[in-house]
C-alpha positions in Angstrom: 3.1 36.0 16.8 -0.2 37.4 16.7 0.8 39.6 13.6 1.7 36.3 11.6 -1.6 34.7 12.6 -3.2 37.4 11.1 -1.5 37.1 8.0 -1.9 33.5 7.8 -5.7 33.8 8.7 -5.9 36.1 5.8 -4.3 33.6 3.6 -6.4 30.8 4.5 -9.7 33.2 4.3 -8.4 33.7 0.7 -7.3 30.5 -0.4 -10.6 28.7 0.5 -12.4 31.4 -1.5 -10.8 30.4 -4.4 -11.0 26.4 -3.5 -14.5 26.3 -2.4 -15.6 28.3 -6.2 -13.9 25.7 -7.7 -14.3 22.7 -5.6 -18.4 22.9 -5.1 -20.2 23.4 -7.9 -22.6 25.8 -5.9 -23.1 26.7 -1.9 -26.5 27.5 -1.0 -26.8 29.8 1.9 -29.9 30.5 4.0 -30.7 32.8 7.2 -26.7 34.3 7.2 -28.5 37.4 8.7 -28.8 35.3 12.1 -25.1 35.7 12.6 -24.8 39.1 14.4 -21.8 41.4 13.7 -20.8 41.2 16.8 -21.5 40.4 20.7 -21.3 36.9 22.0 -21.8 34.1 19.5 -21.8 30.3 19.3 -22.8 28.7 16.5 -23.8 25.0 16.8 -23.8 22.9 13.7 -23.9 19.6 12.6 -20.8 17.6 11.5 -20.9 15.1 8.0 -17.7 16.5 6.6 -14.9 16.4 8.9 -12.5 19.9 8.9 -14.6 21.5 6.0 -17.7 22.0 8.1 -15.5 24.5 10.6 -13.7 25.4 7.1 -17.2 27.0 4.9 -18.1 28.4 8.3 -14.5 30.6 8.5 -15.2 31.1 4.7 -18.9 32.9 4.8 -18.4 34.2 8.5 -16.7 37.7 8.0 -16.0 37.8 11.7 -12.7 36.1 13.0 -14.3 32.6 14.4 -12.7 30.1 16.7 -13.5 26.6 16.6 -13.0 23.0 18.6 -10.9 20.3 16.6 -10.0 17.3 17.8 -6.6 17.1 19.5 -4.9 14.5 17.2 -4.9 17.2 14.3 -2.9 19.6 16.1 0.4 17.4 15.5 -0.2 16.9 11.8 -0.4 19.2 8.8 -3.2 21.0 10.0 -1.7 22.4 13.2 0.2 25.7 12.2 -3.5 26.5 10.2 -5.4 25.4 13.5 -3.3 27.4 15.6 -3.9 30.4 13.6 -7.4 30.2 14.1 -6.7 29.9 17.5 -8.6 26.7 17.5 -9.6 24.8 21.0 -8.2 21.0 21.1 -11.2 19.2 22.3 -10.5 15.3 23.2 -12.9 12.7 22.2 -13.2 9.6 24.5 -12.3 7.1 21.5 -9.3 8.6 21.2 -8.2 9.0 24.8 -10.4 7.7 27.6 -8.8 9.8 30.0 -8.8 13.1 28.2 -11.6 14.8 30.6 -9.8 16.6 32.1 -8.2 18.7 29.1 -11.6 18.4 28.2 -13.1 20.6 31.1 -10.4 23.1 30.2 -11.6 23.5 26.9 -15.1 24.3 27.9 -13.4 27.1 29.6 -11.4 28.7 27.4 -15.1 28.6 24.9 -16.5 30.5 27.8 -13.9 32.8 28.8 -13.9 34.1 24.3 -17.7 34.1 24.2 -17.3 36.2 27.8 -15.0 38.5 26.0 -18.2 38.9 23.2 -16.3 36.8 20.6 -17.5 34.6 18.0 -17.2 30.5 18.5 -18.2 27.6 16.6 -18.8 24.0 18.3 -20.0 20.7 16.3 -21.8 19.4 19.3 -22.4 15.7 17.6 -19.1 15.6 18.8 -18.1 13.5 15.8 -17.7 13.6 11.7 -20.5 11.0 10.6 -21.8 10.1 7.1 -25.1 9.1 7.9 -27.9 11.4 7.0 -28.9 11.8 10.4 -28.3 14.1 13.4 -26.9 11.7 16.0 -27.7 12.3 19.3 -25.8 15.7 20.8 -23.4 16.1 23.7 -24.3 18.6 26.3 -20.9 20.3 25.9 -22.4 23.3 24.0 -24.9 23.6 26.8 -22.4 23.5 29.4 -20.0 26.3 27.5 -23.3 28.6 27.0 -24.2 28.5 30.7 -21.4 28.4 31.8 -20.3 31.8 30.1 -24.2 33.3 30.7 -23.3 32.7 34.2 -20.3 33.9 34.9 -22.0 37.4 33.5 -25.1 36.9 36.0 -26.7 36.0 32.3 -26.5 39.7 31.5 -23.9 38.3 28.6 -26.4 38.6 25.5 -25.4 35.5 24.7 -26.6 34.0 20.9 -26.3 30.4 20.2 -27.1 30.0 16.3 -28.0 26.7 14.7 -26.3 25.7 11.8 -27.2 22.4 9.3 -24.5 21.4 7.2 -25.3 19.3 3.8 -23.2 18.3 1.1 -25.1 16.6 -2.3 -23.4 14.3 -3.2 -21.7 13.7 -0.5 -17.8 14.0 -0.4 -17.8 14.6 -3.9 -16.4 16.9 -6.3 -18.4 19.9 -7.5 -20.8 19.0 -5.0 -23.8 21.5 -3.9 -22.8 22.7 -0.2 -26.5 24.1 1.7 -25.3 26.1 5.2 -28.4 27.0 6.8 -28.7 29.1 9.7 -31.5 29.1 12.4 -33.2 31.6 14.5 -30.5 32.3 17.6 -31.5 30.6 20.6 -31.5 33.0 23.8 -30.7 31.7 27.2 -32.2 34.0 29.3 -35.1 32.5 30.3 -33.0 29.2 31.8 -31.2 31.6 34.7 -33.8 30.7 37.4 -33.9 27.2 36.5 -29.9 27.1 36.3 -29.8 28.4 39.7 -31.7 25.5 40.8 -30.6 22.8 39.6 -27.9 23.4 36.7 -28.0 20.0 35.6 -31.6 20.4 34.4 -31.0 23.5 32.6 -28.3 22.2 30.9 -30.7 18.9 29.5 -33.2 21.9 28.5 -30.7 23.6 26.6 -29.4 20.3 24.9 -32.8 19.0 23.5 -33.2 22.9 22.3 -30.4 23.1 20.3 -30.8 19.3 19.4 -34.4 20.1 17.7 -33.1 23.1 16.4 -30.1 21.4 14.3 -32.8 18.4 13.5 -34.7 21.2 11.4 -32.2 22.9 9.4 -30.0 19.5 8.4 -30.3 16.7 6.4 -32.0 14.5 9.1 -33.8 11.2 8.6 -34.9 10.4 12.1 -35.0 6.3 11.0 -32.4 5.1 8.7 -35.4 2.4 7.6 -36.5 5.4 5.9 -33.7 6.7 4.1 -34.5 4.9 0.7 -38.3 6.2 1.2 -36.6 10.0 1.0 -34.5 9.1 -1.8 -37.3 7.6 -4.0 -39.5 10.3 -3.2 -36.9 12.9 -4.3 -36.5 11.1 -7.3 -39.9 11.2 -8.1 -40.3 14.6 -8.1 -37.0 15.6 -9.1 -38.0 16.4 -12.6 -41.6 18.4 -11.7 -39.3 20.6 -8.8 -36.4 21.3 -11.8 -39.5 23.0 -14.1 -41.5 24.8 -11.2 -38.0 25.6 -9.0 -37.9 26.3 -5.3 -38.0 29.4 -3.5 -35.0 31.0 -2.8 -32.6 28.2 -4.1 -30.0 28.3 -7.0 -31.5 25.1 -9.9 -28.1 23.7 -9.2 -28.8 23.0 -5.7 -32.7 21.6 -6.4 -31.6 17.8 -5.4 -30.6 18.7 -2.3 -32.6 21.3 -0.7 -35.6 18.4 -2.4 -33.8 15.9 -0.3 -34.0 18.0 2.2 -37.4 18.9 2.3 -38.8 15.4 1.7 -36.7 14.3 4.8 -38.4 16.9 6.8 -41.7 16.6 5.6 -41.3 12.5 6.1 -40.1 13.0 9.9 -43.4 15.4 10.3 -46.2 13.3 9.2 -44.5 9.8 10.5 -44.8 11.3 14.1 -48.3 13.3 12.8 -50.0 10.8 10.6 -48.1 7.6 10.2 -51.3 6.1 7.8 -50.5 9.1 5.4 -47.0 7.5 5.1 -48.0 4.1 4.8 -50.6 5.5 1.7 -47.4 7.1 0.2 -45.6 3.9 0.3 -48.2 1.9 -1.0 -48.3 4.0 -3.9 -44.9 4.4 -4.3 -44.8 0.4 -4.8 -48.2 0.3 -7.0 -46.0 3.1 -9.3 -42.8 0.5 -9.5 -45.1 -2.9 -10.4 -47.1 -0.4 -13.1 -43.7 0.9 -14.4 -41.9 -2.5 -14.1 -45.4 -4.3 -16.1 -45.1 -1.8 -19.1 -41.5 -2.5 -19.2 -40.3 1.6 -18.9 -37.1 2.1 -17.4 -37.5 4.7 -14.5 -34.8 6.8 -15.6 -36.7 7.6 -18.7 -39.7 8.9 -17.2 -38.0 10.6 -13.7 -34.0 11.2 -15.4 -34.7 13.1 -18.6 -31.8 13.8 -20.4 -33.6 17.2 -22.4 -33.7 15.1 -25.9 -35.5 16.7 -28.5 -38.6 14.9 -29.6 -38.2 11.7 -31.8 -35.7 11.3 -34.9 -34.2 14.4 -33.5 -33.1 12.7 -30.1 -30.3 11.1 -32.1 -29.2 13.7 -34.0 -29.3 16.0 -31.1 -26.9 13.6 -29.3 -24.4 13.7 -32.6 -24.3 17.3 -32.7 -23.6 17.7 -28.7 -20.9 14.7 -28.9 -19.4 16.7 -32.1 -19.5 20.1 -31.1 -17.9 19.5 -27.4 -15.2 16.7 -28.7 -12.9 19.5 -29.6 -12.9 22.0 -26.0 -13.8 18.8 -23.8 -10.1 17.4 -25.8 -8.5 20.2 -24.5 -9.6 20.3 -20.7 -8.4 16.8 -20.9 -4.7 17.4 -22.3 -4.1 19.9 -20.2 -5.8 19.0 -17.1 -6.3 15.2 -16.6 -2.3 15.1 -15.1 -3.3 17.1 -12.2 -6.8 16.0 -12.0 -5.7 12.0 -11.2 -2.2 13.7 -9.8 -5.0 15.0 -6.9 -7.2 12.3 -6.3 -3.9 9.4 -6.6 -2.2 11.4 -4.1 -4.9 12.3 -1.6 -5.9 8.8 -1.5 -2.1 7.7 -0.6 -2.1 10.4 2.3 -5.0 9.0 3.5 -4.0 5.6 3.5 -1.0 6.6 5.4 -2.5 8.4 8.1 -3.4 7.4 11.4 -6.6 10.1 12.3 -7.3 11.5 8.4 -9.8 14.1 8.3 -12.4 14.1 5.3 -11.4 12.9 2.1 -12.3 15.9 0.1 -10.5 18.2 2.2 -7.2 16.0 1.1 -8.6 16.9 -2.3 -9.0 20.4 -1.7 -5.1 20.8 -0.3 -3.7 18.5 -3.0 -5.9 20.3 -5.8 -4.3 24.1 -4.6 -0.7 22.5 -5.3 -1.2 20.4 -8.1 -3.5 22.8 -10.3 -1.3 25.6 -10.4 2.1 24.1 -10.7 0.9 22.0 -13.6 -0.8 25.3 -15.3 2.2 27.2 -14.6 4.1 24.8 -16.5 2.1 24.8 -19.4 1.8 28.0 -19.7 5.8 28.5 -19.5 6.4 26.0 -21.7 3.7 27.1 -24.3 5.2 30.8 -24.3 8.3 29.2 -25.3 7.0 28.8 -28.2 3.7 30.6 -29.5 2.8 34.3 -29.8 1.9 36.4 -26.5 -2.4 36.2 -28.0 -1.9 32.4 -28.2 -0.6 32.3 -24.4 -3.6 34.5 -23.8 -6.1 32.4 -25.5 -4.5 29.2 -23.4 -4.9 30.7 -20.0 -8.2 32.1 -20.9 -9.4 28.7 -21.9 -7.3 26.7 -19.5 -10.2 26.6 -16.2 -13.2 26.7 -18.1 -12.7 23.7 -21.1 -10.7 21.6 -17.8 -14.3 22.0 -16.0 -16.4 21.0 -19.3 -14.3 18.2 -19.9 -15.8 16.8 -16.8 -19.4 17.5 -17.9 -18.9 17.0 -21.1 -18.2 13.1 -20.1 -21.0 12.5 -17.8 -23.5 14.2 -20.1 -22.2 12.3 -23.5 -22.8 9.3 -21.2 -26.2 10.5 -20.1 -28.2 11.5 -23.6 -26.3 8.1 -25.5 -27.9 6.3 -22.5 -31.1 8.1 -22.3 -31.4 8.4 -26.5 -30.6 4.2 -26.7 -33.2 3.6 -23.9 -36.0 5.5 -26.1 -35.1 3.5 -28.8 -35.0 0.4 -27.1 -38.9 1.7 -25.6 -39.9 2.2 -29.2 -39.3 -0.7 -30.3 -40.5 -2.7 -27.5 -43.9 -0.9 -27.8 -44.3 -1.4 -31.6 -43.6 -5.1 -31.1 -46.4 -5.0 -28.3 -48.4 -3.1 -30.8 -48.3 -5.1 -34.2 -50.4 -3.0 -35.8 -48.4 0.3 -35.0 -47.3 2.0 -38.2 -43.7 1.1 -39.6 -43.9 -2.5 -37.1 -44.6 -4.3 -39.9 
């Protein structure tokens, strides 16, 4: 038995490496160095994407992790993976008021690995939630640490490692994934304390790991201030995508901005609150200014890189000419499974009664659909061209089915951007009578 869950671990290891290059357009790592090779480890993170948040930890941790999952998901598909991992069923109180007891032996078996120095993963928000925001933390991760620390007369070595999960956009295809992970938190120092009076130590423990997960994810602390971040970001979207950010991939910019903004807005609303009402009021003098002259935001904060002038248009010919014929292929030969994934995925959703994240359907769909459809076009197409033409195909096949998808969204975005230059042209010659060529 444990022979097969190797082999199946392996398999999963392998398959999301391929999924995750496929289905995120980039994953930003920070800090990985934090996770230690080996000794006793939990790693805390938070939770805004269902079974892919344990899944991209299993992906970029080399070591063999076990994680908590929610007890429903051991009866469905996901059971015979779960069980590999030797996940821990944890019971949440929505779904079974009277489920503490199977709870309490879960925070044993955590302790009993981590006392065997093994490596553990708990998402102590104890919930999958889409708002940008760190909801308040259970003390279950501060009970399992102690709890382990103790039983070793806290001689265990015992790291806890933050961990913030983002996704930008959210639950979306080729999405930017960010893992960051935190300075380990040591326990040490909390034995005398536990030995007084646990419950105490376990509240000190909570709110550390609580502000430590508050730094490293997405975290608004008011959702009143969610659309503040999200302006702001979009303000300097365009300056950050010239100057860069340290130690971030330009595909990931948006989200490490939003991320950044969020944290620097939480800082100075607890620091200097009159510093953010200043912002604010600017922000609003910006949008009457831009809204008087009659300039559509997008063109000053969204540019679309358009040449200069008369060239904008022919600069958008050439792009929509050049890329018809490639962007034509990735969509004959990959729009079947493309809405094959998405229509099915959708259907499995609607028909289960505790479905995990949408884009982890995607994922699991995608790994089926994708290659039986390719296989089948490549069968059929050796049938009947040369050995170099099937070459050529299956060379082409990924790549022109991923720039099909661009190409669409960036034909949209330069037609868009080049007709709302026109349109400003012409508005501003008509303001401007004596502009040359508005007679």
């Amino acid at each position: 038995m444990t022979y097969s869950r190797h082999w199946v671990r392996l398999f999963i290891k392998g398959f999301l490496s391929i999924a995750f290059r496929v289905y995120y357009r980039s994953i930003q790592v920070q800090g990985q160095r934090s996770v230690p090779e080996e000794g006793a480890v939990l790693l805390v993170a938070n939770h805004p994407n269902s079974l892919l948040d344990p899944a991209i930890l299993v992906h970029l941790i080399p070591r063999t992790l076990q994680f908590g999952a929610k007890h429903t998901l051991f009866s469905g598909p996901m059971g015979l993976v779960l069980e590999a991992f030797g996940a821990i069923p944890l019971v949440r109180a929505q779904d079974d008021p009277r489920g503490g007891r199977r709870n309490l032996e879960a925070l044993d078996r955590y302790a009993e690995l981590l006392g065997q120095k093994l490596a553990t993963a708990i998402f102590p928000e104890g919930l999958s939630q889409d708002d940008p925001q760190v909801v308040p933390i259970k003390t279950g991760a501060a009970r399992i640490a102690l709890k382990a620390e103790s039983a070793a007369d806290f001689n265990l070595g015992l790291l806890i490692v933050p961990v913030g999960l983002q996704f930008e956009p959210r639950r979306r295809f080729r999405a930017d994934a960010f893992v960051r992970f935190g300075e380990p938190l040591k326990i040490a120092d909390l034995a005398p304390l536990h030995a007084e009076n646990p419950r105490k130590a376990i509240r000190e423990l909570t709110a550390r790991i609580d502000t430590a997960l508050k730094k490293l994810a997405f975290h608004v602390e008011s959702q009143e201030n969610l659309p503040l971040v999200e302006r702001l970001t979009d303000v300097y979207f365009q300056r950050v995508r010239k100057t860069g950010l340290a130690g971030v991939d330009r595909k990931g910019l948006r989200g490490e901005l939003l991320y950044r903004t969020a944290a620097c807005l939480n800082h100075y609303l607890q620091a200097d609150p009159d510093a953010v009402a200043t912002i604010e009021r600017q922000l609003e003098r910006y949008e009457r200014l831009r809204e008087k002259a009659g300039v559509d935001r997008q063109l000053l904060e969204e540019a679309a890189h358009l040449l200069p002038g008369p060239l904008a248009p022919i600069q958008v010919v050439a792009e929509v000419l050049l890329g018809a014929i490639p962007a034509l292929f990735g969509f004959l030969t990959g729009a079947i499974p493309y809405y094959l994934t998405r229509g099915v995925s959708n259907k499995i959703l609607a028909n289960t009664k505790h479905p995990p994240t949408p884009s982890l359907f995607h994922i699991l769909v995608g790994i089926v659909a994708f290659p039986l459809f390719y296989g089948l076009e490549i069968w059929w197409l050796s049938s009947y061209a040369s050995d170099a033409a099937t070459v050529a195909f299956i060379l082409f096949l990924i790549p022109t089915g991923l720039f099909a998808r661009f190409y669409v969204s960036r034909v949209w975005e330069v037609v868009l951007s080049s007709g709302r230059t026109c349109e400003f042209l012409d508005e501003a010659q008509c303001r401007h009578p004596h502009h040359p060529g508005s007679e």
